[in-house]
C-alpha positions as CSV (number, residue, x, y, z in Angstrom):
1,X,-29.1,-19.8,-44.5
2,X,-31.3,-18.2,-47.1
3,X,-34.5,-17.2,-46.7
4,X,-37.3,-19.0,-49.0
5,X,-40.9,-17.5,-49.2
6,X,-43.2,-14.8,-48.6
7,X,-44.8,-15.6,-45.0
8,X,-42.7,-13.5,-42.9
9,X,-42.3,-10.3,-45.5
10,X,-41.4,-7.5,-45.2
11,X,-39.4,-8.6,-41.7
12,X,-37.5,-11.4,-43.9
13,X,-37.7,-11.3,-47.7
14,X,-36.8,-14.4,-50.2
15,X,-33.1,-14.4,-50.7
16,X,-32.3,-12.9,-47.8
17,X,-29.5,-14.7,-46.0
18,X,-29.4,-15.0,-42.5
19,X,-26.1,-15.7,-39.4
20,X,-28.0,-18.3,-37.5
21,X,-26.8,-18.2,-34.1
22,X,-27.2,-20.6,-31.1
23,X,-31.0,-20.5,-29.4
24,X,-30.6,-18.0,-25.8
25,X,-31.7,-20.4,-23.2
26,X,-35.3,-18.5,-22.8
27,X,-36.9,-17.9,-25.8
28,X,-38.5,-14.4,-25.9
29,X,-41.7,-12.8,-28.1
30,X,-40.4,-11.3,-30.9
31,X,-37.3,-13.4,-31.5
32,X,-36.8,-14.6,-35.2
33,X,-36.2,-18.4,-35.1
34,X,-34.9,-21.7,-37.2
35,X,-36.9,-24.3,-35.8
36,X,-38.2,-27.7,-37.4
37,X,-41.5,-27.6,-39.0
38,X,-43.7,-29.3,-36.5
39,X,-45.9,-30.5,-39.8
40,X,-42.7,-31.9,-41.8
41,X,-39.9,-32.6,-39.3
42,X,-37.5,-32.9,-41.8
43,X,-38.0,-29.3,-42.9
44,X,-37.0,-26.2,-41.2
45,X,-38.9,-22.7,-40.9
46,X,-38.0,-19.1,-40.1
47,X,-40.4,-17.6,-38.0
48,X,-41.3,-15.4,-35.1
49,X,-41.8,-16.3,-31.6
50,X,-45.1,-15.7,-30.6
51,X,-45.0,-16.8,-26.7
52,X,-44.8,-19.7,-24.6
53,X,-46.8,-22.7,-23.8
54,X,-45.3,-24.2,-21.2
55,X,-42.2,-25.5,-22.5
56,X,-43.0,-25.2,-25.8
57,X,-42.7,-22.1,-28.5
58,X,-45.6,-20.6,-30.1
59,X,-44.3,-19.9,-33.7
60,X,-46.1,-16.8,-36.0
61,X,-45.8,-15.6,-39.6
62,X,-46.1,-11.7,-40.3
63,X,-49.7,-11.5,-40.1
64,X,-49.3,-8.5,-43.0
65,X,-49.2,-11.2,-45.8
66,X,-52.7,-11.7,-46.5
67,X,-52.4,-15.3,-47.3
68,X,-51.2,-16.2,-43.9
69,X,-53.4,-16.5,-40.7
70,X,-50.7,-15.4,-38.5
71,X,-50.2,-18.5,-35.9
72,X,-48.1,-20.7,-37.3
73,X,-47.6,-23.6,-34.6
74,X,-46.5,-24.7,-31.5
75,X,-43.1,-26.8,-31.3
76,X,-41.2,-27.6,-28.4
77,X,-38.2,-25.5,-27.1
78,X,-35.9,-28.8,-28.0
79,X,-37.0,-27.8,-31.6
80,X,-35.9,-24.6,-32.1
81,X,-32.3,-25.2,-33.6
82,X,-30.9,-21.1,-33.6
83,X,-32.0,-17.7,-33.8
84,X,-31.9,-15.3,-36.6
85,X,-29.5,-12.6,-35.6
86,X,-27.8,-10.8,-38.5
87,X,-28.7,-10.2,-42.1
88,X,-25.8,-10.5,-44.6
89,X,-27.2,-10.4,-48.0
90,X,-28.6,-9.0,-50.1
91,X,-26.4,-5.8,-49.1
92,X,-29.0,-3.0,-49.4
93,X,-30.6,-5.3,-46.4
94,X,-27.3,-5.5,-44.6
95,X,-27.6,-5.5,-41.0
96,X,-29.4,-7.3,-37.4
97,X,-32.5,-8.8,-37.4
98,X,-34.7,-6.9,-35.7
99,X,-37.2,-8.5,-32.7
């Protein structure tokens, strides 16, 4: 999948492409997630796991772009549809996605 947009720079960069893999069973801080966009269901966002609200995922944006507040939503774990684990292209970005 390729990356669209500036809210998670310099993490993940437009145009990057991204091996989406299977959600780990317990969600941890730091992961980089495809989840659907609790505003626009029929969308899905790339973004970082914040915490945990019960069963649901609190979802961030890099907090460096200075358009962005940071806290993107909360969503429900049943939402989150992989996790961001290896970046393919562009090659001088080649390699894991880093928590």
């Amino acid at each position: 999948m390729a990356v669209r947009g500036h809210s998670m720079e310099p993490a993940l960069r437009e145009g990057d492409w991204l091996l989406v893999l299977p959600p780990r069973r317990a969600m941890r801080p730091g992961d980089v997630v495809l989840a659907r966009d609790p505003h626009d269901r029929s969308r899905l966002v790339v973004k970082r796991v914040g915490g945990r609200e019960g069963d649901d995922v609190v979802l961030e944006e890099c907090t460096r772009h200075p358009s962005e507040s940071g806290r993107f939503g909360v969503v429900p774990s049943s939402d989150v549809v992989g996790r961001a684990a290896f970046r393919y292209a562009p090659l001088s970005r080649f390699g894991p996605v880093r928590a």
